[in-house]
Legacy VTK file of the C-alpha trace (Angstrom):
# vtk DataFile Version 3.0
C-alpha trace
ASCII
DATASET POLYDATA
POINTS 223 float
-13.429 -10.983 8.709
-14.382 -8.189 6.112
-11.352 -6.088 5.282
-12.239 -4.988 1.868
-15.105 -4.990 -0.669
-16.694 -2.769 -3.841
-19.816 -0.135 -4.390
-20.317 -0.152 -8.027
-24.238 0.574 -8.227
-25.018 3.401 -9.784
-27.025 6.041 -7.763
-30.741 5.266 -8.637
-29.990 1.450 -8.143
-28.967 2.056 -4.666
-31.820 4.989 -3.815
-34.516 1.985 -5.173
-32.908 -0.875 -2.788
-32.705 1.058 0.096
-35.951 3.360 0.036
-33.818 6.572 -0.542
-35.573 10.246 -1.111
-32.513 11.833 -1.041
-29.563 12.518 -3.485
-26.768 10.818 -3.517
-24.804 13.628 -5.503
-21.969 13.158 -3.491
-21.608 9.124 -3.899
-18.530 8.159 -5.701
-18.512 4.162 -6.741
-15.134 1.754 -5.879
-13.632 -0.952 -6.716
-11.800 -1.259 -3.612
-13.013 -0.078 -0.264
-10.285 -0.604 2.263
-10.201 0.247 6.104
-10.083 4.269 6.909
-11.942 4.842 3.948
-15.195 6.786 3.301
-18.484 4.123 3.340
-21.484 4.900 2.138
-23.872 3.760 5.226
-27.590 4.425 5.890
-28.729 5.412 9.635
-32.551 5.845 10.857
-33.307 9.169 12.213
-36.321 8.214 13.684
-38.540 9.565 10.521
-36.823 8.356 7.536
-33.375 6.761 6.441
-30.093 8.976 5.759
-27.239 8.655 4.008
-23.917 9.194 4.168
-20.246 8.659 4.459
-18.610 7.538 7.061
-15.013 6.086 7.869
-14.239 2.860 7.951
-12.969 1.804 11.249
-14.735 2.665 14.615
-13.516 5.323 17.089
-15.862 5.416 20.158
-16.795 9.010 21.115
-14.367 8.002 24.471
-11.403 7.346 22.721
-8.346 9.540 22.847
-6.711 8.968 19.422
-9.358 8.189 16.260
-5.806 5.820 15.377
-8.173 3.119 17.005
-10.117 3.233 14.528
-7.724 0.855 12.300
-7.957 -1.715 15.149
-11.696 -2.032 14.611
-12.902 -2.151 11.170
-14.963 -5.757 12.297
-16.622 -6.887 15.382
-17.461 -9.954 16.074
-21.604 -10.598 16.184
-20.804 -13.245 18.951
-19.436 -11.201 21.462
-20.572 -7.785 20.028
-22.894 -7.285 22.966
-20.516 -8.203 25.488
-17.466 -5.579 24.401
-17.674 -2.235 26.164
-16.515 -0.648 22.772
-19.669 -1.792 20.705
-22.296 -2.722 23.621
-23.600 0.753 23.849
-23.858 1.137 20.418
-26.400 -1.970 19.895
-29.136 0.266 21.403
-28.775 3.285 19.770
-26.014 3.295 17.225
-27.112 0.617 14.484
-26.386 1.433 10.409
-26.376 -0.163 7.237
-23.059 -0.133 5.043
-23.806 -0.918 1.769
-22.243 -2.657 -0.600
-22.597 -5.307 -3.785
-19.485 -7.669 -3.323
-16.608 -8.174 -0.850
-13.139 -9.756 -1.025
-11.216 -13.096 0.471
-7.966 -13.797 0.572
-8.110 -18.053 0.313
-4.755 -19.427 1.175
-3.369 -21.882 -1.228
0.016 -23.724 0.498
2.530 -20.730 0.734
0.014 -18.250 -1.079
-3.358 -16.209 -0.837
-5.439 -15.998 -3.901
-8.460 -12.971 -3.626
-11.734 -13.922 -4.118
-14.610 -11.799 -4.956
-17.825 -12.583 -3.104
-21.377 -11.535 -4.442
-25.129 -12.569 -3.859
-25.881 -15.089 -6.363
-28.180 -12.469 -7.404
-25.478 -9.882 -7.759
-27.947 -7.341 -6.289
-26.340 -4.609 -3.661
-26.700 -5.486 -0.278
-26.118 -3.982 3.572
-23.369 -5.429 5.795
-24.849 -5.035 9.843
-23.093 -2.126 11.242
-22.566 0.131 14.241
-21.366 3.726 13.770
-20.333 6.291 16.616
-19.441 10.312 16.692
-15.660 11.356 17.733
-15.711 15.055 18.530
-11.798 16.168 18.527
-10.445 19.852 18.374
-11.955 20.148 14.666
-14.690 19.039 12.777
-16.615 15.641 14.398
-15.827 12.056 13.031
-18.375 10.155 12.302
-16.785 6.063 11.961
-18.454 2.779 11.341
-17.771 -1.246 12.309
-19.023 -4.230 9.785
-20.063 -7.225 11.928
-18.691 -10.538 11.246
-20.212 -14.041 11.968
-19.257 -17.321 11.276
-18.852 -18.284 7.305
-21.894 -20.016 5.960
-21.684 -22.875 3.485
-21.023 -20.488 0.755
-17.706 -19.006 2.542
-16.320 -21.304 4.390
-14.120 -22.649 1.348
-12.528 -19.478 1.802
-12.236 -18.514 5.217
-13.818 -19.805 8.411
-15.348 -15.869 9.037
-17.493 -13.617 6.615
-19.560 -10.148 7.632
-23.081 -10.310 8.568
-25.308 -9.607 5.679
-28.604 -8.509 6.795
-31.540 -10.255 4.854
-33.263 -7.643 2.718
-36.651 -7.992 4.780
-34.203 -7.725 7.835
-32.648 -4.162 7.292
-35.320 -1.941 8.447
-35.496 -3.549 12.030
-31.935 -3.414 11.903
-31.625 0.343 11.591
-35.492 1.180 12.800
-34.552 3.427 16.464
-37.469 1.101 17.856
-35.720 -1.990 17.545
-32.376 -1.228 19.174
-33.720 -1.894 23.082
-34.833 -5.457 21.794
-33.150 -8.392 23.586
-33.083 -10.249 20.862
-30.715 -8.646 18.258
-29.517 -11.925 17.691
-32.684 -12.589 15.928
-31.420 -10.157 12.715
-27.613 -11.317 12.915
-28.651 -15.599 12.868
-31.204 -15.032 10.611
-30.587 -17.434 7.661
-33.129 -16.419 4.745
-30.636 -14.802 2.446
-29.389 -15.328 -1.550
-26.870 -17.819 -1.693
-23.516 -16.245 -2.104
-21.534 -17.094 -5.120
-17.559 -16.385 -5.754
-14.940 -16.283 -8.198
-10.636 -15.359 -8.634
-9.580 -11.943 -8.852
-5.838 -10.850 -9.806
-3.517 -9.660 -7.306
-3.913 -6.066 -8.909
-6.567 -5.412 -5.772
-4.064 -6.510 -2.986
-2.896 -2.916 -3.164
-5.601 -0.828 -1.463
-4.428 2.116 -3.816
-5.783 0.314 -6.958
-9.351 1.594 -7.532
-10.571 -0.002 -11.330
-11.907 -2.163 -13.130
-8.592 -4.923 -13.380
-9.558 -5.441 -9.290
-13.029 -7.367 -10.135
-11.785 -8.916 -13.531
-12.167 -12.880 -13.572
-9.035 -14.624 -13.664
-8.573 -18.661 -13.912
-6.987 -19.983 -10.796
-3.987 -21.676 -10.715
LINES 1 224
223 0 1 2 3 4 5 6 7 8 9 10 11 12 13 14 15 16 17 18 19 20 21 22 23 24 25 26 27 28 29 30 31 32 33 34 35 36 37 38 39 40 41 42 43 44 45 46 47 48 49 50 51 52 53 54 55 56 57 58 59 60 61 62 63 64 65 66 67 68 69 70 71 72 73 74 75 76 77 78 79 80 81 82 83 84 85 86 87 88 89 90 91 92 93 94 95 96 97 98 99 100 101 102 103 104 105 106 107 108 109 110 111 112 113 114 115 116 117 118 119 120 121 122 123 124 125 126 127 128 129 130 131 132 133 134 135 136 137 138 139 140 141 142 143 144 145 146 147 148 149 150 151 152 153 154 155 156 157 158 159 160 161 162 163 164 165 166 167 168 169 170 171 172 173 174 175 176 177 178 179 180 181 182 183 184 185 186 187 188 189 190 191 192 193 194 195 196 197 198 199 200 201 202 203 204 205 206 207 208 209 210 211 212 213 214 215 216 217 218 219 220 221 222
C-alpha cells in the first residue's frame, strides 16, 4: 500500500517534468503527505494538463459521508476495474499525483522501521490515480485514490505491495481523455520500463503524520 510519501521539488522542477504552463503559486512542498491531506495531482481537460490540490482519500460523488474517504486512500490495480467505487472512474476520472519519494514501514521481529523510497534517479514522479467530485451542502470536494500493485524487486524487501508508478513516457496516456475507453488500461499499470527504485532508514520522527521537516527524510543507520 501507499499511506504516506514527500513533494519536495521546487515549483519550476515540477512545471518542467510534467509539461506545466501554469503557476503553481499556491504549491506548498512536504515532508510528509498523509491520508486527508491536500495532493498536488494533474488532470487532462481535454486541451492541456491542470493542476491542483486535491484530498487524499476518495469519496465517490454517491457517497453520503466524504468520512469514506479515509477508507480509500489505495486501490488495488488488480481489481480496480472490477469495484463499483473506482470502475467508473477508469473511463473518465484518471489523474496524476505527484510526488518524489514515498514511505514503508518494514517490520523487523516486534518492530517497524520507515523506509524512504525514491527513483534511483531521485527525479519526481506520478503515482496512477483516480479522482472524483463530492458536491455536499457547501463548497464541492474534489478527492483522489493512488493505485497499488504488487512490489517489484526493488520493494518487496519491504512490503509485498507498493503504488503504481507510471513510467514517464506512460503518463500522458494515462491522463490523455482519449485513452480512458481503452480496454487495455492494464497496459499503463504492468508496464515495467521504469528507474529502479532505491531505499534507505528514516527515524521514527515521520511516524507522526503531524511532523512536516526535514528530521522525517534524514538517513539514519539501522539497527
Amino acid at each position: 500500500m501507499c499511506g504516506r510519501y514527500t513533494l519536495l521539488a521546487d515549483e519550476l522542477a515540477i512545471k518542467e517534468a510534467f509539461g506545466l504552463q501554469q503557476s503553481l503559486d499556491f504549491y506548498e512542498p512536504s515532508y510528509n503527505i498523509a491520508p486527508g491531506r491536500k495532493v498536488l495531482s494533474i488532470i487532462h481537460d481535454g486541451k492541456e494538463r491542470r493542476a491542483g490540490y486535491m484530498k487524499w482519500g476518495l469519496v465517490p460523488s454517491w457517497a453520503k459521508d466524504p468520512k469514506i474517504g479515509y477508507k480509500m486512500i489505495n486501490a488495488r490495480s488488480e481489481t480496480v476495474h472490477k469495484k463499483p467505487s473506482f470502475k467508473r472512474l477508469l473511463s473518465s476520472k484518471r489523474c496524476l499525483i505527484i510526488a518524489d519519494s514515498f514511505y514503508e514501514w518494514k517490520k523487523k521481529l516486534d518492530k517497524k522501521q520507515p523506509m524512504r523510497i525514491q527513483l534511483e534517479n531521485k527525479d519526481v514522479f506520478a503515482f496512477a490515480g483516480l479522482w472524483d467530485k463530492w458536491q455536499g451542502d457547501e463548497e464541492p470536494l474534489f478527492t483522489c485514490t493512488i493505485l497499488t500493485r504488487q512490489a517489484n524487486q526493488d520493494m518487496e524487501e519491504l512490503h509485498h505491495r507498493m503504488p503504481v508508478i507510471l513510467p514517464k513516457d506512460r503518463e500522458e496516456e494515462w491522463i490523455e481523455p482519449k485513452s480512458h475507453n481503452s480496454v487495455d488500461w492494464k497496459y499503463w499499470l504492468d508496464y515495467e520500463k521504469q528507474d529502479r527504485l532505491i531505499h534507505y532508514p528514516v527515524s521514527t520522527h515521520v511516524n507522526n503524520a503531524k511532523n512536516n521537516d526535514e528530521k522525517c527524510i534524514s538517513a539514519i543507520i539501522e539497527e
